[in-house]
C-alpha positions as CSV (number, residue, x, y, z in Angstrom):
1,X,-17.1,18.5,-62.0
2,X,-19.7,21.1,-62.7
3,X,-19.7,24.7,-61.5
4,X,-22.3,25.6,-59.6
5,X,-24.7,22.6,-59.4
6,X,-27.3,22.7,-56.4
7,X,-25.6,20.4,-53.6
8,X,-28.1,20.8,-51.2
9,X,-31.9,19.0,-51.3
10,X,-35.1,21.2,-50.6
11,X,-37.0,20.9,-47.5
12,X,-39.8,20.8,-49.6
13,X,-38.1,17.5,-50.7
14,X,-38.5,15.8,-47.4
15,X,-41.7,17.4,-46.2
16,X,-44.3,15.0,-48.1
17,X,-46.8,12.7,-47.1
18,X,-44.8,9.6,-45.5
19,X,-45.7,6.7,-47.9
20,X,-47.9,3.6,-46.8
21,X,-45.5,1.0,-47.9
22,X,-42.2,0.6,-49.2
23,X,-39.8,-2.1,-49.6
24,X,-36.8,-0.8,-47.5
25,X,-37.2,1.5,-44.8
26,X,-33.7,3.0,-43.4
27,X,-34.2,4.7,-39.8
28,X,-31.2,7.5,-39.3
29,X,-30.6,10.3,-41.7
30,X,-26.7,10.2,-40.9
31,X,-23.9,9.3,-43.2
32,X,-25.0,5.6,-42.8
33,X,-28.5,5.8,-43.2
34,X,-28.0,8.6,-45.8
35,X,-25.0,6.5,-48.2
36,X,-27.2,2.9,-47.7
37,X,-30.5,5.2,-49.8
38,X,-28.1,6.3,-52.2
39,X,-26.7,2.8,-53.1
40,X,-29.8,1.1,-52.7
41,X,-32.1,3.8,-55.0
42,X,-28.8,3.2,-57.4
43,X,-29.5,-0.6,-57.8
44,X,-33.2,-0.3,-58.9
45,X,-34.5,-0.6,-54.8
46,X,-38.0,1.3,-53.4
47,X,-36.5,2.6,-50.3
48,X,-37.9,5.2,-48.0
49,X,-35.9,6.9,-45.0
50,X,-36.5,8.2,-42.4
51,X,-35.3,10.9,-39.6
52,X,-36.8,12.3,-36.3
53,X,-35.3,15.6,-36.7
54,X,-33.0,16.9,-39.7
55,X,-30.9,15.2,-41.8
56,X,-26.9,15.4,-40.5
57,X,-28.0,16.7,-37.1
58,X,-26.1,14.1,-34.6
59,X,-22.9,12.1,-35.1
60,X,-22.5,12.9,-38.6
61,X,-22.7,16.7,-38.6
62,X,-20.7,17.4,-35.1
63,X,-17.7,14.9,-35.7
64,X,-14.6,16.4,-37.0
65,X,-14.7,15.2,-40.7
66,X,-11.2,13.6,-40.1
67,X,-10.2,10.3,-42.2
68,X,-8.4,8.0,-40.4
69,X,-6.8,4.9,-41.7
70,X,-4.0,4.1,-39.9
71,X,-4.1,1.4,-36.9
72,X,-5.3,3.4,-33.7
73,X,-4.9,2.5,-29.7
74,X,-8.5,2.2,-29.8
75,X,-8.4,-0.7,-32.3
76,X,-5.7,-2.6,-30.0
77,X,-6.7,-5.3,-27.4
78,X,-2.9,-5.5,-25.9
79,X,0.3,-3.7,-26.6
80,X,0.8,-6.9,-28.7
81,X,-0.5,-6.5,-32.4
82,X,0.2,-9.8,-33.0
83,X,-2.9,-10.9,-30.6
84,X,-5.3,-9.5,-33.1
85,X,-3.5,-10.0,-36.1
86,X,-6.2,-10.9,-39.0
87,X,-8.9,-8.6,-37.4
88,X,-6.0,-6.0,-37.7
89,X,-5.3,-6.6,-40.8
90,X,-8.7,-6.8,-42.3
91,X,-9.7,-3.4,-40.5
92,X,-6.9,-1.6,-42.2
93,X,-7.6,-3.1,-45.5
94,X,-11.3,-2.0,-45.5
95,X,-10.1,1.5,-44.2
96,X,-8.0,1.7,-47.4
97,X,-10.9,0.5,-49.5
98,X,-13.1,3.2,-47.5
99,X,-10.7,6.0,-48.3
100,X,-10.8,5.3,-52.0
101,X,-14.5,5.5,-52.1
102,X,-14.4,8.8,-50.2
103,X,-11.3,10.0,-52.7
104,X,-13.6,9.6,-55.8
105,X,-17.2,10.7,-54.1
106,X,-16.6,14.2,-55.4
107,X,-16.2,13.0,-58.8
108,X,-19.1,10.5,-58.3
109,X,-21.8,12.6,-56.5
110,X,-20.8,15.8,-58.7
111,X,-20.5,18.4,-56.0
112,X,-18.2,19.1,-53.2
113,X,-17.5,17.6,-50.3
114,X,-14.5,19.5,-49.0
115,X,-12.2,16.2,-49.5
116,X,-9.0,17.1,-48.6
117,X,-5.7,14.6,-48.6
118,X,-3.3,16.0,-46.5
119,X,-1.5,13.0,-44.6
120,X,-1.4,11.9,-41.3
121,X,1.0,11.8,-38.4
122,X,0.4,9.5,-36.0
123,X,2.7,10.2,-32.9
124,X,4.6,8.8,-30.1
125,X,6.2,10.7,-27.2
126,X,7.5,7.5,-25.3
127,X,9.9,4.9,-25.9
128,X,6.5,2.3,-25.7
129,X,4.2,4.0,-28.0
130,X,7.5,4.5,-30.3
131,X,7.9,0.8,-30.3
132,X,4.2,0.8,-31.6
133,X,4.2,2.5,-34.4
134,X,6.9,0.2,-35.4
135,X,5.1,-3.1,-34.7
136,X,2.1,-2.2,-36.1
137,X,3.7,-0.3,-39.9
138,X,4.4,-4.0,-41.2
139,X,0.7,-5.0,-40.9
140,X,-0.5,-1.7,-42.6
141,X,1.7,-2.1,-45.2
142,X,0.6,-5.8,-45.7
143,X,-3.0,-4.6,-46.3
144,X,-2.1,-2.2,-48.6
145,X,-2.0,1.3,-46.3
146,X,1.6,3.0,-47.3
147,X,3.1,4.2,-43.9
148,X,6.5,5.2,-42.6
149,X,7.5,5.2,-39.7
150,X,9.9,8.4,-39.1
151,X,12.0,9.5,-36.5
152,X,15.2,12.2,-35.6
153,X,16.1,14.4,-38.5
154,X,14.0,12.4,-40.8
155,X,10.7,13.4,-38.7
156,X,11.9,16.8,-37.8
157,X,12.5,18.0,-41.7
158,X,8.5,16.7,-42.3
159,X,7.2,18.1,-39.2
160,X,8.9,20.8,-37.7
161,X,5.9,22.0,-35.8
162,X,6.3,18.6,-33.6
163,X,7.5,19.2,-30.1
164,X,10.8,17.9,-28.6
165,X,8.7,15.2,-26.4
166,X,7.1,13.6,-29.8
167,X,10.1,10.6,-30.6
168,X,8.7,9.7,-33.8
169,X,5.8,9.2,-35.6
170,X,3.8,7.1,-38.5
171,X,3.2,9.2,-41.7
172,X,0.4,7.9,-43.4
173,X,0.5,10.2,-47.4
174,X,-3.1,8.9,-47.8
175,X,-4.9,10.2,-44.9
176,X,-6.8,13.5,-44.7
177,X,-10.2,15.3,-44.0
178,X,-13.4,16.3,-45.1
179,X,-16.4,18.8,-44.5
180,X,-18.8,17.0,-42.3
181,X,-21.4,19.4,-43.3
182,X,-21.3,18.7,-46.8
183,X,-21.4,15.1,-47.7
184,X,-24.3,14.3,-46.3
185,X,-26.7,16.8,-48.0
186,X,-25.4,16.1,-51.1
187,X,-26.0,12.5,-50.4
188,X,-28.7,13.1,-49.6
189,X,-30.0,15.1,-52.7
190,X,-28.7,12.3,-55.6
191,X,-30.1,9.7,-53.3
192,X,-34.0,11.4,-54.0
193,X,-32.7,11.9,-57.9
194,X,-32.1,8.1,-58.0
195,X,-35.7,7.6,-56.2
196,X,-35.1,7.2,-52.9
197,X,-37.8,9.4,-51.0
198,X,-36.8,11.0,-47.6
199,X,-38.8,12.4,-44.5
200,X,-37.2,14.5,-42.2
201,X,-39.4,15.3,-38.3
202,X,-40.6,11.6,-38.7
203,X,-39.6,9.9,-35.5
204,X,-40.2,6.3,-34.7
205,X,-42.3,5.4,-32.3
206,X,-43.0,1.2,-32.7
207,X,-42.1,-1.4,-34.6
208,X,-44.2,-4.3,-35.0
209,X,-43.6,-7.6,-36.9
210,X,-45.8,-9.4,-39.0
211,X,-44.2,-12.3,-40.6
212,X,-44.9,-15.8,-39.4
213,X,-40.8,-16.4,-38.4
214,X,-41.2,-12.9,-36.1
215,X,-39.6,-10.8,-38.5
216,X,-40.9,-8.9,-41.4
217,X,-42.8,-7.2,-43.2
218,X,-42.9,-4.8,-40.4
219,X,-45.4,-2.3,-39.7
220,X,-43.6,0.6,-38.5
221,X,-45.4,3.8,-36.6
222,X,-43.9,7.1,-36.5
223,X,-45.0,10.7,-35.6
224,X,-46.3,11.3,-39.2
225,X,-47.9,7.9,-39.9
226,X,-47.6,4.2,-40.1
227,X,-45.9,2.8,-42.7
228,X,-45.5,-1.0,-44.0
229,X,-41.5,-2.4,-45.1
230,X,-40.5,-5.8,-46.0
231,X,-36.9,-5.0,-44.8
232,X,-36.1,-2.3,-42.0
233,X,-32.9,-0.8,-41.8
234,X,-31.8,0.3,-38.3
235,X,-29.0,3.2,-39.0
236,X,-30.0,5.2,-36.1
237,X,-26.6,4.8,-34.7
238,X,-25.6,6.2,-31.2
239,X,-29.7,5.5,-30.8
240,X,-29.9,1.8,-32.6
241,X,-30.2,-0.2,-29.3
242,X,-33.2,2.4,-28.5
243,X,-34.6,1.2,-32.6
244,X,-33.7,-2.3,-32.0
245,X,-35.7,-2.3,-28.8
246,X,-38.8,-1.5,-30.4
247,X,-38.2,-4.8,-32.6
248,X,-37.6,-6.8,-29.5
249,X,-33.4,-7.2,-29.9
250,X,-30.5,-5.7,-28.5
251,X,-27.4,-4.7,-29.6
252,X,-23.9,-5.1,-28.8
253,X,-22.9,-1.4,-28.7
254,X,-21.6,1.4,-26.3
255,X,-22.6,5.0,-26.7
256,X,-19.8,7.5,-25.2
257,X,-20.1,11.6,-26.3
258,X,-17.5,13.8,-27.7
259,X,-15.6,16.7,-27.6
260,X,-14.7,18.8,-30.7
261,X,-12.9,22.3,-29.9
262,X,-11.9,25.4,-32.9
263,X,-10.1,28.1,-32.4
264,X,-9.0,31.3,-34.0
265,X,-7.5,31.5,-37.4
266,X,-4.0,31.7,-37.8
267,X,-1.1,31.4,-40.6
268,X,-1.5,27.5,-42.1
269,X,1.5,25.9,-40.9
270,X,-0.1,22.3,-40.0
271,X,-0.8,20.4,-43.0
272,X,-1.6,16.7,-42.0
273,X,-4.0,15.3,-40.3
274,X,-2.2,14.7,-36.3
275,X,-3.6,12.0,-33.8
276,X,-1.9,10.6,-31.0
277,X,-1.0,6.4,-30.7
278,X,-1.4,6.8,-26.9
279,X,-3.5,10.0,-26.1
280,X,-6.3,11.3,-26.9
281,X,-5.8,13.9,-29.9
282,X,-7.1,14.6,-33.3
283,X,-5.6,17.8,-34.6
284,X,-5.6,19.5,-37.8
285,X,-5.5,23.3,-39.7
286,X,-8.5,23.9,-41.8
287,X,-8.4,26.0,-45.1
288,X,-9.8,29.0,-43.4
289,X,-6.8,28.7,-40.4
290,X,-9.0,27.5,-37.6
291,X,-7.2,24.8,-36.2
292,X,-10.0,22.1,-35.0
293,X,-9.1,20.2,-31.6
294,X,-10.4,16.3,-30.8
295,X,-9.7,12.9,-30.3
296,X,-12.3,11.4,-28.0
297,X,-12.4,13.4,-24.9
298,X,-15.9,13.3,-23.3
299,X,-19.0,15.4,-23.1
300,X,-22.1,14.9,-20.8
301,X,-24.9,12.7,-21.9
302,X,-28.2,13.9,-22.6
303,X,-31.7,12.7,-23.5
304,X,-33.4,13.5,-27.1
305,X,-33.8,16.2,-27.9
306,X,-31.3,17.5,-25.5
307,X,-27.9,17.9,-27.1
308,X,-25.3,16.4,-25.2
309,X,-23.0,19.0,-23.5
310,X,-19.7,20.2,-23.5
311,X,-17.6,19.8,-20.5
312,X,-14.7,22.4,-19.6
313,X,-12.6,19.6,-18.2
314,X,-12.5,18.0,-21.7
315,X,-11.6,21.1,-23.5
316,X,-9.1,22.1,-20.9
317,X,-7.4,18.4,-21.3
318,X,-7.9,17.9,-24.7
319,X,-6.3,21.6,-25.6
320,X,-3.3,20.8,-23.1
321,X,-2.3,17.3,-24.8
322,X,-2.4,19.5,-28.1
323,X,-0.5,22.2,-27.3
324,X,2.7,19.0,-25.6
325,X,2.5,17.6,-29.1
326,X,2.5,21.2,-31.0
327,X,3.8,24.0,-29.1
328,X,2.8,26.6,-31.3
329,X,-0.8,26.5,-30.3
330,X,-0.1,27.8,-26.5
331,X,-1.1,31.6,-27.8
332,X,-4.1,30.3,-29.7
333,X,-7.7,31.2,-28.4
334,X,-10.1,28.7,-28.8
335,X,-13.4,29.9,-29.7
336,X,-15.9,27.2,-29.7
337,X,-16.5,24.1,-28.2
338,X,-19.4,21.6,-29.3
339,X,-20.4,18.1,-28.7
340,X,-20.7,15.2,-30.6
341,X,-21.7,11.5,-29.9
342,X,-20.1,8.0,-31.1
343,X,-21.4,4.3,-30.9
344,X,-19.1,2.1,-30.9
345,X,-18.9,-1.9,-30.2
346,X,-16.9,-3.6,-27.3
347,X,-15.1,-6.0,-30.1
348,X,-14.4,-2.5,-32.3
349,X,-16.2,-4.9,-35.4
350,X,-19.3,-3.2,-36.8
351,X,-22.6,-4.1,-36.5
352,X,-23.2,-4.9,-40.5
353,X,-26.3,-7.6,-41.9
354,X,-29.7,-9.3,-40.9
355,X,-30.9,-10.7,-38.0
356,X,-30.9,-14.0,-37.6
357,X,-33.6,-13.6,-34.9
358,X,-35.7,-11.2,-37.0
359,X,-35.3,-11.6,-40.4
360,X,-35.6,-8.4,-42.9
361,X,-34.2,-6.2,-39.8
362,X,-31.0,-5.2,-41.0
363,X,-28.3,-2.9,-39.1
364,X,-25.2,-0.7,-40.0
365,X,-23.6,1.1,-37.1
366,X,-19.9,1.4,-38.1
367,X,-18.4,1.2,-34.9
368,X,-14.5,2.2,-35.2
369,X,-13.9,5.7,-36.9
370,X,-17.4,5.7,-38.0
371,X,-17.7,8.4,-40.1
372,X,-14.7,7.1,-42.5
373,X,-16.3,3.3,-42.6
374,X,-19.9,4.2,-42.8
375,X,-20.2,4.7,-47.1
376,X,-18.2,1.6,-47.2
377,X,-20.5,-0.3,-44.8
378,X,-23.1,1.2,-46.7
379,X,-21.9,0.1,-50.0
380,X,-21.7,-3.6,-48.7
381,X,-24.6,-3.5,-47.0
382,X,-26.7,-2.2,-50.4
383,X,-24.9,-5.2,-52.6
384,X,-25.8,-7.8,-49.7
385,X,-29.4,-6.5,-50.0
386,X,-29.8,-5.7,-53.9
387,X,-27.9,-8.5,-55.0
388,X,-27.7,-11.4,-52.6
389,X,-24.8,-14.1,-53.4
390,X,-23.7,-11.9,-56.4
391,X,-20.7,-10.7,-53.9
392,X,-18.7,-12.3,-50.6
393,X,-21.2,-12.5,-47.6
394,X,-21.2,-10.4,-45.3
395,X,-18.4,-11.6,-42.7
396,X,-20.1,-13.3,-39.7
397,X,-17.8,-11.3,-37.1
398,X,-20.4,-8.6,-38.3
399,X,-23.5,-9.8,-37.0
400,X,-25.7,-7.3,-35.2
401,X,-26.7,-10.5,-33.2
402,X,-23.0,-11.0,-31.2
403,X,-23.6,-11.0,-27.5
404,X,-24.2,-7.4,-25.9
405,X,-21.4,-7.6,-23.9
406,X,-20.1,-5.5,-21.5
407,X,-16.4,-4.4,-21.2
408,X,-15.1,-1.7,-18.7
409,X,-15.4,1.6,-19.6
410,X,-13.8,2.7,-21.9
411,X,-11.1,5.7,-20.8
């Protein structure tokens, strides 16, 4: 890898003149959006993208950068792995496949990305969530994710930070983190250097569709212009349903905010990656010290361009599960709260291919752990529309046109 290449693109670089016409416009200038122009200018593609406000602003900038592979109580339909067996099964095998794409980026893209592979601990304070982890390490191991489940001395030598309530845990040696705030620009800056062209402050504002079959081309309006595609991409994620209005669809998706918390630095004593089979925790130890709190705890929805907000009964409950599962972190002071957002999908499969009911509208929005499936979506997404029938469709489970339905909220 080179020393000190640039990593970041210009804003002179996303300022131009929108173009009149393209053949693939991608709406969102997140990780998905931002990894589909990057693949696609790589095959030989005219793409354009576009973003309302600045590249890596929502989802993609604010989540915690944590990769996570292993099977999560989010991903479960009952205690019973066995009632979702192959979708199990395939969802861990991709999330393998989607770590090894992440594991060679740096190499790939030439710059940094603050790809770090720690492990992860996935833990269990009760005799239930113990039972689990067990269940559930056969199937990982089947589609190729090496886990362990460890418990007494065994779990106490790896992880003597763990409290006395935590009964065991899942070590997974492949799982780690990364610098949200890197991969995107750089992304970002070899997609243009492959051809893609990029507009940032261009917010869509209608869609219309002018092929005979009520699909494309589509002529698409924005605050800095009307432009003409022959395939749209919707990759506006927590905001697709809002894109895929303006088309005339809907989508099967749920939007929920999030809760990310840091604190002060201290002594690095936590190396892997922590999250919680039955609670709601995400916890690691950055380089610098800060120790960087999550795991799906809410914030307070607001309308664009609003941020969503933080809410103290999030960070309070979020730090308290953190500091049962490592005690060391009572005397920590957290410094700063922020808020991110997530879309996700009431069957947990992504959103991935064309519409049947409008043809050339396509859709990523990754669904489960977004932010680790995303360049893989976006990878399979780019061969399905540079290279049709040159690899395995795209698995019908996938289709953005599944039934929007609607499950109880989620906890």
């Amino acid at each position: 890898m080179t020393t000190n290449p640039a990593h970041w693109l210009s804003a002179d670089a996303t300022t131009g003149d929108l173009p009149a016409e393209t053949d693939v416009l991608i709406v969102g200038g997140g990780i998905a959006g931002v990894a589909l122009a990057y693949y696609l200018a790589g095959a030989g593609t005219e793409v354009v993208l576009v973003e309302r406000d600045a590249l890596n602003r929502e989802a993609s900038g604010t989540n915690a950068g944590s990769m996570h592979l292993q099977i999560a109580i989010h991903q479960l339909t009952s205690p019973d792995v066995s009632d979702a067996l192959e979708r199990l099964t395939e969802e861990t095998r991709l999330a393998a496949e989607a770590f090894e794409l992440w594991a060679g980026w740096e190499r790939e893209l030439d710059g940094p990305i603050g790809m770090h592979v720690t492990g992860g601990l996935m833990v269990a304070e009760t005799p239930e969530q113990l039972a689990l982890l067990r269940a559930k390490q056969p199937l990982e191991a089947a589609a190729g994710l090496e886990t362990h489940v460890v418990e007494g001395e065994e779990l106490r030598t790896l992880a003597p930070f763990l409290s006395e309530r935590v009964t065991g845990a899942t070590h997974a040696p492949a799982e780690g983190h990364v610098d949200a705030l890197r991969a995107v620009p750089l992304l970002a800056l070899r997609a243009v250097q492959r051809g893609a062209r990029i507009r940032t402050s261009t917010a869509v504002t209608g869609i219309d569709c002018e092929g005979a079959d009520g699909g494309g081309p589509f002529r698409v309006r924005t605050s800095a212009g009307t432009i003409r595609a022959r395939r749209l991409v919707n990759a506006a994620g927590a905001w697709a349903n809002q894109l895929a209005a303006l088309a005339g669809g809907e989508l099967p998706m749920i939007v929920q905010g999030l809760h990310v918390n840091v604190t002060e630095p201290r002594e690095r004593f936590l190396k892997p990656l922590v999250q919680h089979i039955g609670r709601r925790l995400t916890l690691k130890q950055a380089y610098n010290g800060t120790f960087i709190i999550g795991g799906g705890w809410p914030s307070r929805a607001a309308a664009p361009p609003q941020r969503y907000t933080t809410m103290w009964q999030s960070a309070a409950g979020n730090a308290d599960v953190a500091v049962s599962v490592v005690p060391a972190l009572a005397d920590v002071r957290l410094l700063r709260t922020w808020s991110g957002v997530i879309a996700w999908t009431p069957d947990v499969a992504p959103l991935l291919g064309e519409s049947r009911r409008t043809p050339g509208l396509w859709t990523i929005v990754a669904g489960s752990s977004g932010y680790t499936m995303s360049p893989l979506f976006a990878r399979m997404l780019a061969e399905s529309m540079s290279a049709p029938g040159s690899k395995s469709p795209l698995p019908a489970e996938y289709s953005p046109d599944r039934p929007p339905a609607r499950p109880p909220a989620r906890a």
